[in-house]
C-alpha positions in Angstrom: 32.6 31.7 -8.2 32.6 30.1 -11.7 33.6 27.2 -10.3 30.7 27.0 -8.4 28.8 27.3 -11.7 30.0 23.7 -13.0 28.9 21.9 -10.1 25.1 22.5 -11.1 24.7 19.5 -13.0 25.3 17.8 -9.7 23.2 20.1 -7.6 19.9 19.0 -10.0 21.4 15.5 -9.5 21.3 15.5 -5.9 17.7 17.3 -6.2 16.6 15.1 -8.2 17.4 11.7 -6.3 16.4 13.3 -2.9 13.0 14.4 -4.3 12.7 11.2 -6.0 14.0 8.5 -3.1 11.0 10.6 -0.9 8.4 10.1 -3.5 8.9 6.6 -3.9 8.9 5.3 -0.1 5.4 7.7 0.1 4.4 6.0 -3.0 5.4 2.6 -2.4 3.8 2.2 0.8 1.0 3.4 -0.2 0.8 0.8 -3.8 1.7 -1.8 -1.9 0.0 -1.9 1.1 -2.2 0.3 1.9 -4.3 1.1 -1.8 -7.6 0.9 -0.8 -7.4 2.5 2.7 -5.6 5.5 1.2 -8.1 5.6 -1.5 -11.1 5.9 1.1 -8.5 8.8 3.5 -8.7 10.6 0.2 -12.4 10.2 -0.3 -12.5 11.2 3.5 -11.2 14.4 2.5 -13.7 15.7 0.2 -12.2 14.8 -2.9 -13.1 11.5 -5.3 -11.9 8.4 -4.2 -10.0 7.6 -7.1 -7.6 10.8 -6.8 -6.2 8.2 -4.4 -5.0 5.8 -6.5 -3.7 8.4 -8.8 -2.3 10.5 -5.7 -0.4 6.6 -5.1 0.9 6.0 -8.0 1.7 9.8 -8.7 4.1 9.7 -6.1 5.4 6.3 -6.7 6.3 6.2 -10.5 6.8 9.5 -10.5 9.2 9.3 -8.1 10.9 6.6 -10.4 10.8 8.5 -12.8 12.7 12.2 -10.9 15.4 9.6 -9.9 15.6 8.0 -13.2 15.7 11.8 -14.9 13.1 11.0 -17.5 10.3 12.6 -18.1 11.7 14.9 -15.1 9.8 18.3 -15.9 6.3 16.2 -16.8 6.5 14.3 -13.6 7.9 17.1 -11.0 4.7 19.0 -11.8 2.7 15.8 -11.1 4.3 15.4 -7.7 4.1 19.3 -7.3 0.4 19.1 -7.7 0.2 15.9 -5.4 2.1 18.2 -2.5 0.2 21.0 -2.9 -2.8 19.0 -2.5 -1.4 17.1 0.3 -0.7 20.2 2.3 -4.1 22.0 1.1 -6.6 18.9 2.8 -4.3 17.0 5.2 -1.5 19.1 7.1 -2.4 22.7 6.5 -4.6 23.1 9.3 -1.6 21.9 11.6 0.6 25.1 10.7 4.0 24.8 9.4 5.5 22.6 12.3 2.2 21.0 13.5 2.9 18.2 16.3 4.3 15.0 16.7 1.1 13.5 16.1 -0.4 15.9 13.7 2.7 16.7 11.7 2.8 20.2 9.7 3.2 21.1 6.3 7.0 21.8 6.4 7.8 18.5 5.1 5.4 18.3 1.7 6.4 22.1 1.3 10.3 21.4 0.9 9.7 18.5 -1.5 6.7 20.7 -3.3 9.7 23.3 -3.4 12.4 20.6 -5.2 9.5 20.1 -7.6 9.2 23.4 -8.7 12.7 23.7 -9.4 13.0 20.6 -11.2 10.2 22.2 -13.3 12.2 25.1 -14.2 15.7 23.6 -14.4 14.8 20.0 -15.4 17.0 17.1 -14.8 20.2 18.6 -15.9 22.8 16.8 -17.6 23.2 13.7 -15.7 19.5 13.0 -16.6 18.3 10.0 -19.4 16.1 13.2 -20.3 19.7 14.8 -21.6 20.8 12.1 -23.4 17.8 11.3 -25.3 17.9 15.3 -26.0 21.2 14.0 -28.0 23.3 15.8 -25.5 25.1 12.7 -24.5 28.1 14.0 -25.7 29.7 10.0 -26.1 32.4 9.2 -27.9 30.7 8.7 -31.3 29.6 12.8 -30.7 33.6 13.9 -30.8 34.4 11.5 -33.5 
């Protein structure tokens, strides 16, 4: 199964642009359109009202930043902490499945999940984090 073992780099790859393509459409809705009004849900919730402009942008530049592989481990935990949240005050109380109208926490749970792998594994290699490591590994590295 060594084999299996040099695929990995694409595994955190794919992780990483799933988690990342998720956070930005939650994120870019949210910036772009709906700032304020998600801003006063949060306040709604019994949190500060500015956690919801931080909750927005959280989730969209740090998804830019998961697919982008930089800064991966420092912005996974952000998102992990916006997720955990997000299931705590909004979908908890709906179970795991919840409803069609009232959806459940099973969705924020798998992406809090990809976070918290990305915060153990990092980006891998195919990450700018890895090339500004110096692991590139271009041409001018064999020379």
């Amino acid at each position: 199964m060594r084999y299996l073992d040099r695929l990995q780099p694409l595994a955190l790859l794919l992780m990483r642009l799933t988690l990342g393509a998720i956070m930005v459409v939650h994120g870019y809705h949210k910036v772009f359109g709906g700032l304020h009004h998600h801003a006063q849900m949060v306040g709604g919730l019994g949190l500060p009202a500015w956690l919801g402009y931080v909750s927005s942008f959280t989730e969209f530049v740090g998804g830019l930043l998961i697919l982008a592989g930089f800064f991966t481990r420092a912005a996974a935990f952000a998102l992990c902490i916006d997720l955990v949240v997000a299931i705590w005050k909004v979908h908890l109380h709906n179970g795991l499945i919840g409803s069609p109208d009232r959806p459940g926490y099973e969705f924020p749970l798998a992406a809090a999940t990809l976070a918290v792998a990305l915060i153990f594994f990092g980006g891998g290699p195919i990450a700018f984090d890895h090339v500004l490591r110096g692991g590139g590994g271009g041409a001018s590295k064999r020379s």
